[in-house]
N, C-alpha and C positions, 0 to 999 in steps of 0.2 A: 605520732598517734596513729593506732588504723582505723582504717574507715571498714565499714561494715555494710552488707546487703541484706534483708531480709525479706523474706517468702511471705507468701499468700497473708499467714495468717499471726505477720509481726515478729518472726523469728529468725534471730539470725541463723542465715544460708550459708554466708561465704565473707572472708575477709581480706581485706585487701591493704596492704602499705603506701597505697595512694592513691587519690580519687580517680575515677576511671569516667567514663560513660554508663549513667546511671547506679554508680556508688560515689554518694556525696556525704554520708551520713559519720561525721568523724566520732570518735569514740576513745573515753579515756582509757589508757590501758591498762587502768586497776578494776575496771568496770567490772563488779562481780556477773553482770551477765554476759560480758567476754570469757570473762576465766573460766567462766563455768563452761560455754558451748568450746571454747580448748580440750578444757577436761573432758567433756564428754565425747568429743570425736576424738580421743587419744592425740591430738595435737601439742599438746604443751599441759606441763604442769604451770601453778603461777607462778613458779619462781625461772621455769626454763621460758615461757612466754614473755617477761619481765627482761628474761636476756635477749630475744629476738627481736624486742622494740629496742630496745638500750644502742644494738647492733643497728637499727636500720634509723637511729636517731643518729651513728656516728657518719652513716653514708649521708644522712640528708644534710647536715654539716661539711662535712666535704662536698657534696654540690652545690650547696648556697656559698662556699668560698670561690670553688669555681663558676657560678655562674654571674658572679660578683665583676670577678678579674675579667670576665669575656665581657660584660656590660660595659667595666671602664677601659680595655682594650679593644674596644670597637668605638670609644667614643660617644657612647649612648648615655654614658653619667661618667660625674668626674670624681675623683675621690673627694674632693671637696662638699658633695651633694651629699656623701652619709650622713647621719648626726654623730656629732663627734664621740658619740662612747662607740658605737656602730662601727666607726672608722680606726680608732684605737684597737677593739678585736679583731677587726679584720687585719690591718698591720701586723698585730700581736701574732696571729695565726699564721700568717706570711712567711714571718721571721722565723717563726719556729720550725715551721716546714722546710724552709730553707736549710737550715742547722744541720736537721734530719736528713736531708736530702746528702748532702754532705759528706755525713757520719755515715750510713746505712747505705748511701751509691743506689740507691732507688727513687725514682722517677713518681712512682704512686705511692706517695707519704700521706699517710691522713691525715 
């Protein structure tokens, strides 16, 4: 989802793919007062807007896989601490990557 900044007079400014220093305000991304300040600064229509969340929902997927694997390869949690559907997609996603990794001989598999 993005988060959102708004000016003086309650309007959004500026948008962001994740909370920053003083943008905390997240925001659905069908939100017709998103789509609309898109549309009107020539930024996205809703269906190409619609693709640039979709897109930065597969990156933040791919970091919570890897910031998963550095937490239990540091030690910090076990796998055993997920809850167990938690712990099955994460395996699930492992394995898949793996596969991939494989097949395609590339290192960055989402």
């Amino acid at each position: 989802m993005p988060y959102v900044i708004r000016d003086a007079a309650g309007k959004i400014s500026g948008i962001f793919d994740q909370a920053e220093v003083g943008v905390a305000e997240e925001m659905d991304s069908n939100d017709p007062e998103l789509l609309r300040f898109l549309s009107d600064h020539g930024l996205a229509t809703p269906d190409s807007a619609l693709q640039v969340l979709e897109e930065s929902d597969r990156k933040m997927i791919r970091l919570v896989d890897d910031l998963i694997g550095l937490l239990i390869e540091k030690d910090l949690i076990k796998f055993t601490d997920l809850p167990a559907a938690a712990g099955e997609k994460y395996l699930h996603r492992q394995v898949a990557r793996k596969r991939l990794q494989i097949v395609v001989g590339e290192d960055d598999i989402l």
